[in-house]
LUMRO-355279 format. One record per residue (C-alpha): residue number from 1; residue in one letter; chain; x, y, z. Coordinates in Angstrom, 2 decimals, padded with zeros to 5 digits. Example, Ala and Ser with C-alpha at 12.3 -4.5 7.8 and 13.67 -1.06 7.14 Angstrom:
% residues 2
   k r c    east   north      up
   1 A A  012.30 -004.50  007.80
   2 S A  013.67 -001.06  007.14
//
This chain:
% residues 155
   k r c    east   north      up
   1 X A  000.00  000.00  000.00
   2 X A  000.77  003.38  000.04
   3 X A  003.64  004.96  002.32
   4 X A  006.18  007.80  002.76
   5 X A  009.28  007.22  001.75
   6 X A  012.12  010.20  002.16
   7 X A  014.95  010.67 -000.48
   8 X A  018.40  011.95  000.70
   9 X A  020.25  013.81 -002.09
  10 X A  023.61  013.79 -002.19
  11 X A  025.71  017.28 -002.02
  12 X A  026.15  017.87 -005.92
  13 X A  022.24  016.82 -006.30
  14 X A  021.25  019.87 -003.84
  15 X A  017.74  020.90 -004.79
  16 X A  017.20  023.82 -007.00
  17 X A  014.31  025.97 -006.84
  18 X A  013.63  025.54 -010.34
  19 X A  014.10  022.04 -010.71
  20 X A  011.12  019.80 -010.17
  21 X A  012.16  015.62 -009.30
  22 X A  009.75  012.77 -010.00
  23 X A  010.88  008.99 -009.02
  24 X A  009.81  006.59 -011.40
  25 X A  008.79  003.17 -010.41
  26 X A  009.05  000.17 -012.80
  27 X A  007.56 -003.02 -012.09
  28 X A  007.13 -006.01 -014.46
  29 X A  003.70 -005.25 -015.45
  30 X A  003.09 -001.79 -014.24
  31 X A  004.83  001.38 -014.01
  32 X A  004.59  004.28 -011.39
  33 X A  005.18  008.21 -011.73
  34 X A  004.74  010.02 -008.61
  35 X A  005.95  013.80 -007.38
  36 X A  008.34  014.83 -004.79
  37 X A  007.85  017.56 -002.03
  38 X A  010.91  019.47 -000.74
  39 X A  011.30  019.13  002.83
  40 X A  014.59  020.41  003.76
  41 X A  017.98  021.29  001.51
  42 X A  018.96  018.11  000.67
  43 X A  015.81  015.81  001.26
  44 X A  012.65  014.67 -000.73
  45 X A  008.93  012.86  000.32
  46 X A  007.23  011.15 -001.82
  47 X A  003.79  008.45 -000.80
  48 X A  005.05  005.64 -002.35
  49 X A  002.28  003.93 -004.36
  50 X A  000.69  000.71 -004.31
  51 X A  001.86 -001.79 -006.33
  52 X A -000.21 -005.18 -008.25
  53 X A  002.24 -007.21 -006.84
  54 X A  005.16 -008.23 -004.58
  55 X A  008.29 -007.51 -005.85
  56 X A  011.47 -005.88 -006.55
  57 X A  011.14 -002.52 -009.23
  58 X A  013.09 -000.10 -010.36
  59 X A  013.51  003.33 -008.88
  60 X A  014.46  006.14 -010.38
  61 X A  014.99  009.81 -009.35
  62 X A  014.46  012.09 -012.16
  63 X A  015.30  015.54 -012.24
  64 X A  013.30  018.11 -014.65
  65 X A  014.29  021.98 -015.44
  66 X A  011.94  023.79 -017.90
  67 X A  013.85  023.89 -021.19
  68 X A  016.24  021.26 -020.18
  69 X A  016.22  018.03 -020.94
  70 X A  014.79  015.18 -017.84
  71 X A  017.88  013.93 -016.34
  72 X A  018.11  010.66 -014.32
  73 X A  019.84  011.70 -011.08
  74 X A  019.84  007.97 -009.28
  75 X A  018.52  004.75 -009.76
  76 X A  018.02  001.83 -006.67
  77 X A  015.90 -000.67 -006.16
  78 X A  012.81 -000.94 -003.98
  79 X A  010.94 -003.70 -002.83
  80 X A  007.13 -003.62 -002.75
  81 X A  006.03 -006.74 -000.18
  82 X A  002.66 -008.64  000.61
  83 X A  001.66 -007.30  004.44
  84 X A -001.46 -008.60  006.43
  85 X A -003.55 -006.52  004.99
  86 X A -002.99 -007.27  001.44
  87 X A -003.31 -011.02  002.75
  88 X A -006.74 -010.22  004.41
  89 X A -007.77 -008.33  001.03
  90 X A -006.65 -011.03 -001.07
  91 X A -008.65 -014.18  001.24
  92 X A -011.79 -011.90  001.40
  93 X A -011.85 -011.28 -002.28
  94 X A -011.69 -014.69 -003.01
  95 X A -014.05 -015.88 -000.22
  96 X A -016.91 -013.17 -001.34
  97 X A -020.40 -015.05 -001.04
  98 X A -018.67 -017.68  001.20
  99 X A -019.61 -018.28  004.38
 100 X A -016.29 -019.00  005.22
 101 X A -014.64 -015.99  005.34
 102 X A -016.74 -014.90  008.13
 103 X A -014.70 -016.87  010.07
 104 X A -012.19 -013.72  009.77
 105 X A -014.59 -011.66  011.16
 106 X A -014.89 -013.81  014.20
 107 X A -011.76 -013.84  014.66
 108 X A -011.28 -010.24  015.01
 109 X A -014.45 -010.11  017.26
 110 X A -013.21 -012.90  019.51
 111 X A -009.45 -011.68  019.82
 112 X A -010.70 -007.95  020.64
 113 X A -008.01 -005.90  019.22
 114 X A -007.78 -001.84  020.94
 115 X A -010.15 -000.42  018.43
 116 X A -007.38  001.84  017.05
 117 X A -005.83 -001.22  015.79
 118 X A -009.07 -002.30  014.16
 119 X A -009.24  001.12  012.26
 120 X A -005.74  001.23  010.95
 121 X A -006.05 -002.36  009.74
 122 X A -009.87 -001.70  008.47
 123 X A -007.93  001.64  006.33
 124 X A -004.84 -001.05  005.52
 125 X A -007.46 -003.40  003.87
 126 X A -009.15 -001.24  002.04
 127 X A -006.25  000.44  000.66
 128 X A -004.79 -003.34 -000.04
 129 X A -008.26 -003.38 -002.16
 130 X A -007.73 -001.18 -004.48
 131 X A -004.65 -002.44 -005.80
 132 X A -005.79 -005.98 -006.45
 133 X A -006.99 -006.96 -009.76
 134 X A -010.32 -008.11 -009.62
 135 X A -012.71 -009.38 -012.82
 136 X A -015.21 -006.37 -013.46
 137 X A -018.10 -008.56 -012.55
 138 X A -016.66 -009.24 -008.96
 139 X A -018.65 -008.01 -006.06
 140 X A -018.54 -008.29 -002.60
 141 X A -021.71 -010.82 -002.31
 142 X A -020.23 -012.93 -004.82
 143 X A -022.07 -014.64 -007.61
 144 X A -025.17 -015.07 -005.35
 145 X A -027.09 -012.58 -006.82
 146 X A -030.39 -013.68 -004.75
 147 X A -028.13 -011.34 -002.28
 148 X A -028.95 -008.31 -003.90
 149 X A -032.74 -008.51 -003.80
 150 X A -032.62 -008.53 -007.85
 151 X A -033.41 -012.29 -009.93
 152 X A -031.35 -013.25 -012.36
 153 X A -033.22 -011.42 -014.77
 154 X A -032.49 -007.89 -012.82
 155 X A -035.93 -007.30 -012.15
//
């Protein structure tokens, strides 16, 4: 999912005022462009995006100057890795309609986490959701459409 990530520039790469950096990240089937925010001399913040997939991409810190060309100031690696939440997101979205995946829900009733817990990992989740690729007809009832109050006619 999403998260901060700070960029320390190294002493030649001191930030301009009128140069704008981007990081680029590259992924086997997706790529990422995201903006930077100056926090201090020689530092940048970005929110990190969230990714289809665990695994290792490309980073890259680009540098752009308004009638210059984009210049690639660094490139690393970063690793983008499959947390709780994406687990929970991934075992609900399969188990929609199932009675089964209530069990999850128990769970979390029975253990009784501090609420605040309960709320982070409720905002982890959903964030988790909307990064997994899911067929356009998927729903959160499942296929049992007898769910929805409409017949398989959609009347």
């Amino acid at each position: 999912g999403d998260s901060v990530i700070t960029v320390q520039l190294t002493e030649e790469d001191k930030i301009e005022d009128d140069v704008v950096f981007y990081l680029v990240f590259t992924g086997s089937t997706v790529q990422h462009c995201t903006s930077t925010r100056k926090i201090n001399p020689g530092s940048l913040e970005t929110i990190s995006p969230g990714h289809d997939c665990c695994e290792t991409v490309k980073v890259a810190l680009c540098a752009s100057r308004e009638g210059h060309p984009i210049l690639v100031v660094a490139e690393e690696s970063f690793q983008f890795v499959q947390d709780e939440a994406y687990d929970a997101a991934q075992f609900l979205a399969t188990c929609a309609g199932n009675q089964q995946a209530l069990n999850f829900t128990r769970f979390l009733h029975r253990s009784r986490p501090p609420a605040a817990d309960v709320d982070f990992l409720d905002e982890k989740v959903a964030l988790a959701f909307r990064h997994l690729k899911l067929p356009a007809e998927w729903n959160v009832l499942g296929a049992d459409q007898s769910l929805t109050g409409k017949d398989p006619q959609g009347t």
